[in-house]
C-alpha positions in Angstrom: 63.2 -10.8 70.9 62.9 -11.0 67.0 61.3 -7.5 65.8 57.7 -7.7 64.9 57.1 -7.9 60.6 54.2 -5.7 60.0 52.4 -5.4 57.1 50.8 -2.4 55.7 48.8 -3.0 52.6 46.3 0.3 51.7 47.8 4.4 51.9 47.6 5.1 55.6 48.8 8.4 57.5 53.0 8.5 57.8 52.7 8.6 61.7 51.1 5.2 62.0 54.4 3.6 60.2 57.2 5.9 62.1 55.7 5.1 64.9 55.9 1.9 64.3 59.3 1.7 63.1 60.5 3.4 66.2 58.5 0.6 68.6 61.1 -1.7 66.6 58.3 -3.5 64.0 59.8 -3.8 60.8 57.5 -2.6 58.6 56.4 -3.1 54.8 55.0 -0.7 53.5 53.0 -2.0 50.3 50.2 0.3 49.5 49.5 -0.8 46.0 50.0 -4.6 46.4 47.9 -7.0 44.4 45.8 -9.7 46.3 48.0 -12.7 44.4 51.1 -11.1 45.9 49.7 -10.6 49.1 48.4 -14.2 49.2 52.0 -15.1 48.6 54.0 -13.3 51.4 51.5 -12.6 54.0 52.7 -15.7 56.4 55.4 -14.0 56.6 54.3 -11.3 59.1 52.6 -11.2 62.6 50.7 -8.0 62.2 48.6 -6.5 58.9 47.4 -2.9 58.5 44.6 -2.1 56.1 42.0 0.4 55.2 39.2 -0.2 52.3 40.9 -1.4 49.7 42.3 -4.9 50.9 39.7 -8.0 51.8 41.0 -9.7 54.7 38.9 -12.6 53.8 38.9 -16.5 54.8 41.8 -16.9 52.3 43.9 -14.6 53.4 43.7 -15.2 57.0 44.6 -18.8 56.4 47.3 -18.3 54.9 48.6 -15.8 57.5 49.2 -18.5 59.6 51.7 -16.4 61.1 49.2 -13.8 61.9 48.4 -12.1 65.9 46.7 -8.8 64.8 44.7 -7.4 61.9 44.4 -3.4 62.5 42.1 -1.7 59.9 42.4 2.4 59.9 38.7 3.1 59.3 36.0 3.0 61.9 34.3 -0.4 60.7 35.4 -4.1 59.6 33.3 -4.8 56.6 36.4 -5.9 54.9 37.5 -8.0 57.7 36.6 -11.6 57.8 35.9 -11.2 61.6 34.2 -14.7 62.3 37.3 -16.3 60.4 39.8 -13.7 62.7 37.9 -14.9 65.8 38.2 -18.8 65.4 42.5 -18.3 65.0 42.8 -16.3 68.1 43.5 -12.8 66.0 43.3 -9.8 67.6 41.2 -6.6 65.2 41.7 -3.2 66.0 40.0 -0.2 64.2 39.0 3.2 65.4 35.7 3.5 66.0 33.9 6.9 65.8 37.1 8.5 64.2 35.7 10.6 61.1 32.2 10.8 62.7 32.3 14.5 61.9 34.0 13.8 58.1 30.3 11.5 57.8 27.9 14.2 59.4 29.0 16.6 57.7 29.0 14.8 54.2 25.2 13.9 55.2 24.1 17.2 55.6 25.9 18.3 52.1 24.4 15.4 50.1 21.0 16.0 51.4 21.0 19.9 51.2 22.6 18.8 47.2 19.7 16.7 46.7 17.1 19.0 48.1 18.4 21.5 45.6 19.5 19.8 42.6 23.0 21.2 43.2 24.7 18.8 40.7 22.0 19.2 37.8 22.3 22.8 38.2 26.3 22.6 38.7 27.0 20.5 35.2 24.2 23.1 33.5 26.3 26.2 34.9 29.7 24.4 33.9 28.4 23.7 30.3 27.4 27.2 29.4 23.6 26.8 30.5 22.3 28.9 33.3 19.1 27.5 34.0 16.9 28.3 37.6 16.2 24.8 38.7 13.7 24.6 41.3 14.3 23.0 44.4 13.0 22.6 47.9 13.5 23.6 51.2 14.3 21.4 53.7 12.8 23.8 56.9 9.6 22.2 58.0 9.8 19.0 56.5 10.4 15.8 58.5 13.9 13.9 58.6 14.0 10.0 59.6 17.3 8.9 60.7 17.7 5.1 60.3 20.6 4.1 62.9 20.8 6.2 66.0 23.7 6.1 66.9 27.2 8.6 66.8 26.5 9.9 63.3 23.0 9.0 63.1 22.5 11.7 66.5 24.4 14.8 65.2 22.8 14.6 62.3 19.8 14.9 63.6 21.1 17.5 66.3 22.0 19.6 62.8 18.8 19.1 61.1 16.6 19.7 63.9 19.0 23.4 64.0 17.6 23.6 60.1 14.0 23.7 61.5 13.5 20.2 60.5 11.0 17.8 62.6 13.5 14.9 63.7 12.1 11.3 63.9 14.7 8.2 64.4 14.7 4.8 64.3 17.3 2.0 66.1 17.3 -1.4 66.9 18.3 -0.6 70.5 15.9 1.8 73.0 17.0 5.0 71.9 13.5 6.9 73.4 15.2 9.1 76.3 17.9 10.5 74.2 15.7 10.8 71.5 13.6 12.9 73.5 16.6 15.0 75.2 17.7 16.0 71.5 14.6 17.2 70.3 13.9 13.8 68.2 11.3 11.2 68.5 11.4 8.1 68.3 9.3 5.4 66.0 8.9 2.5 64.7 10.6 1.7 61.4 7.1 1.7 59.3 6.7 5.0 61.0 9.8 6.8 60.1 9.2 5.2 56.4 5.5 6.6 56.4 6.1 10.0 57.5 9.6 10.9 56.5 10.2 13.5 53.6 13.8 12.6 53.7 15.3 9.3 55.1 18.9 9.6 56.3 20.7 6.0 56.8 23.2 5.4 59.2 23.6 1.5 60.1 25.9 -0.9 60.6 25.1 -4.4 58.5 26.8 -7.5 57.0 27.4 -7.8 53.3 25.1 -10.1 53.2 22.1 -8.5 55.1 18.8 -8.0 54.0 17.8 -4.4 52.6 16.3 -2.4 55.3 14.7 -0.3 52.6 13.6 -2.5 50.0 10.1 -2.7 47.7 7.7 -3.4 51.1 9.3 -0.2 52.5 9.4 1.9 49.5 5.8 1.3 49.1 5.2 3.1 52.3 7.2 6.0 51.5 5.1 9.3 50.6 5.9 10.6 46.8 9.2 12.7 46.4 11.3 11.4 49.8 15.1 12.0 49.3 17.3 9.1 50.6 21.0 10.0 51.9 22.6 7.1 52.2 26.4 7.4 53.8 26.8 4.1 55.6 26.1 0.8 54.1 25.0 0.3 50.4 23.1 -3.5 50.7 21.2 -1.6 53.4 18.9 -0.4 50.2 17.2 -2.8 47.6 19.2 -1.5 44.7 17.4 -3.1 42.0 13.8 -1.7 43.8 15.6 1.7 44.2 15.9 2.1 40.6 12.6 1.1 39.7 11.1 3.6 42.6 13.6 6.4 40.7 12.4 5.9 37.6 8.9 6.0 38.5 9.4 9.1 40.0 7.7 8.2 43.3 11.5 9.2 44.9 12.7 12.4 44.2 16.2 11.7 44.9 19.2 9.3 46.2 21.9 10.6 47.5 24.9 8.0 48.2 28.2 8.0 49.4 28.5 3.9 48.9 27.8 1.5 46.1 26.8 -2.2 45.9 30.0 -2.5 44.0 32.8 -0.1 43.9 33.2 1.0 41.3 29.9 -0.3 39.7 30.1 -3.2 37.6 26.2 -4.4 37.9 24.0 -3.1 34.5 21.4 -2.2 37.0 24.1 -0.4 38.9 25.1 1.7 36.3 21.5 2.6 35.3 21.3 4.2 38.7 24.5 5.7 38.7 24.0 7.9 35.5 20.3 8.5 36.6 20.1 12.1 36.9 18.4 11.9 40.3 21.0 10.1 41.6 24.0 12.2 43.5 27.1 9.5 44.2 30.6 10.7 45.9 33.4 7.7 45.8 32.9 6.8 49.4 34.8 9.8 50.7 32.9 10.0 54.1 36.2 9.9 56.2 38.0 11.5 53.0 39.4 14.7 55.6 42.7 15.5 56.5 41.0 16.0 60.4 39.4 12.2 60.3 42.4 10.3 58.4 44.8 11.7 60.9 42.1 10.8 64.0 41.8 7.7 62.5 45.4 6.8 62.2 46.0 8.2 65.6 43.4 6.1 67.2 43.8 2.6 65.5 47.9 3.2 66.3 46.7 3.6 70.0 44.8 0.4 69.9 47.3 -1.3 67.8 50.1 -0.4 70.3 48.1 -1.7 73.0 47.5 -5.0 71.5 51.1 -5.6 70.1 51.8 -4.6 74.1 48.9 -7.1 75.1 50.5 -9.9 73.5 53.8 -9.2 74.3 54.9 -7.7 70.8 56.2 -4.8 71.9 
C-alpha cells in the first residue's frame, strides 16, 4: 500500500508529525503556506492537519479531491467547512475539551483584570505614573454564565469559590447540575437582567445571530463586565461599542475578535477603547493544552486513518 501524503498546514506540537512519520504517512510539513499555494497542491494529499490559521473552506475542499480526512488540533471547527466535508464523505477530527483548563483559567484572569482595571493601571505603572485606580470586588456580586457546558461549569465552580452568586444559562436542560454546583438556572432575559458580570461560553456559526446584541444590552443593569472567550459574532459588536461608550457597560473583556486582527473602523474603535481588555485569542495558548490537544486529535486521527484503512 502507497504511504498516506499528509498535509500539515498551521505550527502543531512535534509529536503529532513523528508520530505520524513513524505510522508511514509522509508528511509535509508547511506551517507558513499561503492559501494560493495551498489551493495549488492540496489534491495531492489524502489527509490535512490544521489549527486556526488555515480556512478549510468550500474551495479548498473541492479541490482536495483527493481528500479522506481533515484533523484540526483545537477543540472546535469554525474554520472547517463541515457541511461542504459532510457531502464528500470526509472524515473531521479535533479534540474536543482539550485546553478547557487553558480557557477557564483565562476567564477568570480577564474578568478579575476587568473588575480591577489591571491593564489601565499596568500601562500607568509601566509609564512612570502610579496612580490608585479604583476597582471592584467581585465577592457578592452575581455571575451569568452563557453556555453551560465544560468551560462554562468550572467557571462557575471557580466563581461560586470567589463568593460569587452563580446563575447560568443553556440551550439544553442544564437545571439538576446547575443545582448540584451551587448554580441556578434562568432564563436568558434573566441571566441578562440580574447579572453584574456576563461570562460567554457558546459554541455558534459565523454567521449566527448575536446572543447579546442591542434588545439584550438594554436589559443589562449599568456597569456589567462581559468576558467573552468563545465566539466573537456571539456579541453585537457595533451595539457593544455604543453601550461602551455610553458608559452603561463598565467593561469588555475578550479573548476573540470579529476579525483577527481587526480590520473593521468600528472594530478598531473598540479595540483602543480603554474599557476594552483584548488577548490575541490565546485561550489554548499553554504548553499543558497544546500538547493535550495534539495528543488527543493524533488519537482520533490515528483511529480514522485506521478506520478507513490508511494505516
Amino acid at each position: 500500500m502507497p504511504s498516506v501524503k499528509v498535509l500539515i498546514t498551521d505550527p502543531i506540537n512535534e509529536i503529532l508529525i513523528k508520530t505520524l512519520k513513524e505510522k508511514g504517512a509522509e508528511v509535509d510539513y508547511r506551517p507558513e503556506i499561503e492559501r494560493k499555494e495551498l489551493l495549488d497542491i492540496i489534491e495531492n494529499y489524502q489527509v490535512l492537519v490544521v489549527r486556526s490559521r488555515t480556512r478549510v473552506d468550500k474551495d479548498v475542499i473541492e479541490r482536495g479531491k483527493n481528500l479522506k480526512i481533515v484533523a484540526r488540533a483545537g477543540i472546535g471547527l469554525d474554520n472547517i467547512d463541515t457541511d461542504e466535508t459532510d457531502k464528500r464523505g470526509i472524515k473531521v477530527v479535533y479534540a474536543p475539551g482539550a485546553s478547557t483548563d487553558s480557557a477557564v483559567e483565562l476567564t477568570i484572569g480577564l474578568m478579575i483584570a476587568a473588575a480591577r482595571k489591571m491593564h489601565a493601571a499596568m500601562n500607568l505603572a509601566k509609564s512612570g505614573i502610579f496612580k490608585k485606580l479604583e476597582g471592584v470586588e467581585l465577592a457578592g456580586k452575581t455571575i451569568g454564565i452563557i453556555g453551560y457546558g465544560r468551560i462554562g461549569t468550572k467557571v462557575g465552580i471557580i466563581a461560586n469559590a470567589m463568593g460569587m452568586r452563580v446563575l447560568a444559562y443553556d440551550v439544553v436542560d442544564i437545571r439538576e447540575k446547575a443545582e448540584k454546583l451551587n448554580a441556578k438556572a434562568v432564563t436568558l432575559d434573566e441571566l441578562v437582567k440580574e447579572s453584574d458580570v456576563i461570562s460567554l461560553h457558546v459554541t455558534v456559526g459565523k454567521n449566527a445571530k448575536p446572543i447579546l446584541d442591542r434588545d439584550k444590552f438594554e436589559k443589562m443593569k449599568n456597569n456589567v463586565i462581559i468576558v467573552n472567550t468563545s465566539r466573537a459574532v456571539s456579541v453585537d459588536g457595533k451595539a457593544l461599542l455604543e453601550y461602551i461608550k455610553s458608559g452603561k457597560i463598565l467593561a469588555y473583556a475578550t479573548d476573540v475578535f470579529w476579525n483577527e486582527p481587526p480590520k473593521e473602523e468600528w472594530e478598531l474603535e473598540l479595540l483602543k477603547h480603554e474599557r476594552v481588555i483584548v488577548t490575541p485569542h490565546i485561550g489554548a495558548q499553554t504548553k499543558e493544552a497544546q500538547q493535550r490537544v495534539a495528543e488527543i486529535t493524533l488519537q482520533n486521527l490515528l483511529a480514522t486513518m485506521k478506520e478507513l484503512g490508511m494505516i
